[in-house]
C-alpha positions as CSV (number, residue, x, y, z in Angstrom):
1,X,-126.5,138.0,-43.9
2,X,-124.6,136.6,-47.1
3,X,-120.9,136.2,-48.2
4,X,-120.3,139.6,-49.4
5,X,-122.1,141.4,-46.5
6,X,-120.1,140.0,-44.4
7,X,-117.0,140.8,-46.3
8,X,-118.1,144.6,-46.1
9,X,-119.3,144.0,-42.7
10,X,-116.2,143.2,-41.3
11,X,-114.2,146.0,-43.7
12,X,-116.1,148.8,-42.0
13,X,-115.1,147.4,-38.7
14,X,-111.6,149.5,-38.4
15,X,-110.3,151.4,-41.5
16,X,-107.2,149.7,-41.0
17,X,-108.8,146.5,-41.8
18,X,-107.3,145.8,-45.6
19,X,-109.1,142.7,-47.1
20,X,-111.4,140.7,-46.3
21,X,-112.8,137.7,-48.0
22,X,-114.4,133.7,-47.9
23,X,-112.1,131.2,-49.4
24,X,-113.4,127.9,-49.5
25,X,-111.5,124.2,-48.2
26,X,-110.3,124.2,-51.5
27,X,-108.7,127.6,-51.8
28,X,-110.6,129.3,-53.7
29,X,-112.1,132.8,-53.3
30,X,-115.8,132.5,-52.8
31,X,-116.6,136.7,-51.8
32,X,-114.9,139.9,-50.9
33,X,-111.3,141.2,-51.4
34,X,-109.0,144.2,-51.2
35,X,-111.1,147.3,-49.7
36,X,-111.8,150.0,-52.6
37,X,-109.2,151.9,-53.2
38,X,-106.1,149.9,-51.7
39,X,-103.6,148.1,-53.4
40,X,-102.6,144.6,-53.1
41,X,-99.3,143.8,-51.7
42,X,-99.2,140.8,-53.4
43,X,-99.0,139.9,-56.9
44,X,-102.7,139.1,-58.3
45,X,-101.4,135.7,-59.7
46,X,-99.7,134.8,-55.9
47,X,-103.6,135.2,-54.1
48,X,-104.6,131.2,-55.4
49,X,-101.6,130.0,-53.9
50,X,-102.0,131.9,-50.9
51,X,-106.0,130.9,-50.7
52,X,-104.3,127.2,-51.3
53,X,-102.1,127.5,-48.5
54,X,-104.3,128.8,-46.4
55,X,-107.0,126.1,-46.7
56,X,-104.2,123.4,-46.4
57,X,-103.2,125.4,-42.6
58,X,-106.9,125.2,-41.4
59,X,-107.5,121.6,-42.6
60,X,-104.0,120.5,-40.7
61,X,-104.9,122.0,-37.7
62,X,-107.9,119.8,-37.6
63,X,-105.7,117.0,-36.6
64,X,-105.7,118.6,-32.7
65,X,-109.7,119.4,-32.5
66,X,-109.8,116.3,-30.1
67,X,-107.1,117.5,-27.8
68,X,-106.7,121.3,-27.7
69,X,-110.6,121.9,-29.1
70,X,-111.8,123.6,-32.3
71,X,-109.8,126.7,-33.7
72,X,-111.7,130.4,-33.5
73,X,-109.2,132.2,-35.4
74,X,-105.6,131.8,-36.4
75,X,-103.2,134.8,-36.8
76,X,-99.5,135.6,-38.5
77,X,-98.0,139.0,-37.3
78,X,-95.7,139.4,-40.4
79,X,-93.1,142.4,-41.0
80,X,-95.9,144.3,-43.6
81,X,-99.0,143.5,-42.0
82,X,-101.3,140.3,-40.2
83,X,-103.2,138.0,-41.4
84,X,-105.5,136.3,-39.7
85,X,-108.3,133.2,-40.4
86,X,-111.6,132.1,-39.1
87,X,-112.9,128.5,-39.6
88,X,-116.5,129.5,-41.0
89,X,-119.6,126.9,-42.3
90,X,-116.6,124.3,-43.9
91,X,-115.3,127.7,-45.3
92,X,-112.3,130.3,-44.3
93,X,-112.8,133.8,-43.6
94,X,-109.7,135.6,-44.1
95,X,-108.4,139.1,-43.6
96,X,-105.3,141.3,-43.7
97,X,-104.8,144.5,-41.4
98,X,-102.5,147.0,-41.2
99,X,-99.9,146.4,-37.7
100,X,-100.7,149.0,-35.9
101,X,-104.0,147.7,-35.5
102,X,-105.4,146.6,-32.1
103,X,-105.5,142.2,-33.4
104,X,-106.6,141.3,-29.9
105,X,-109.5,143.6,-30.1
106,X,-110.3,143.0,-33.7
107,X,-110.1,139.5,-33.5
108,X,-113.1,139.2,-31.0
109,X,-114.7,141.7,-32.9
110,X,-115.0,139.8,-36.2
111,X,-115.8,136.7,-34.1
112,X,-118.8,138.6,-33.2
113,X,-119.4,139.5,-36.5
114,X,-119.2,135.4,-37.9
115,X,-121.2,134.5,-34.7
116,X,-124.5,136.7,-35.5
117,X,-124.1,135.5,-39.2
118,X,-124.4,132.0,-38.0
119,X,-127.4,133.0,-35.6
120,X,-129.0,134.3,-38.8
């Protein structure tokens, strides 16, 4: 499965799944985005810095692979909606949801999803 299949893969897992998208270790976007039809709640010039930051997050938390193990996913419940992050081949994958979704569920969901794309 490529990039942008997974994007859409993943989108079509819940319909309150927002965006979904690979940035790559250097913050940049790499494949997906917003779903059709949905806005961004973000200014379009803000998403590099928040690809930026988000690379700069995953690489930190490198620093306790020894102790605590490799990271699976990484997620902020903020006041608008979550965001969460999946180390993937050197790369990010990154989505936003709506709250109200089920994260716990969806979480091990898209793990499944990343998991049969590295099988592939």
């Amino acid at each position: 499965m490529d990039n942008d299949e997974l994007c859409k893969q993943v989108l079509d897992l819940d319909p309150k799944i927002r965006f979904a998208a690979l940035i790559s270790p250097m913050g940049r976007l790499v494949a997906g985005g917003m779903k059709p039809g949905l806005l961004s709640l973000e200014e379009s010039r803000d998403n590099e810095m928040i690809y930026m930051q988000l690379a700069l997050k995953v690489n930190l938390r490198k620093a306790f692979d020894k102790a605590f193990g490799p990271v699976k996913f990484s997620m902020a419940y903020r006041e608008n909606l979550i965001l969460m992050s999946f180390p993937l081949d050197g790369n990010i994958f990154f989505i936003s949801a709506e709250k109200n979704i089920d994260f716990y569920k969806l979480a091990f969901k898209i793990l499944e999803v990343i998991n049969s794309k590295e099988i592939s």
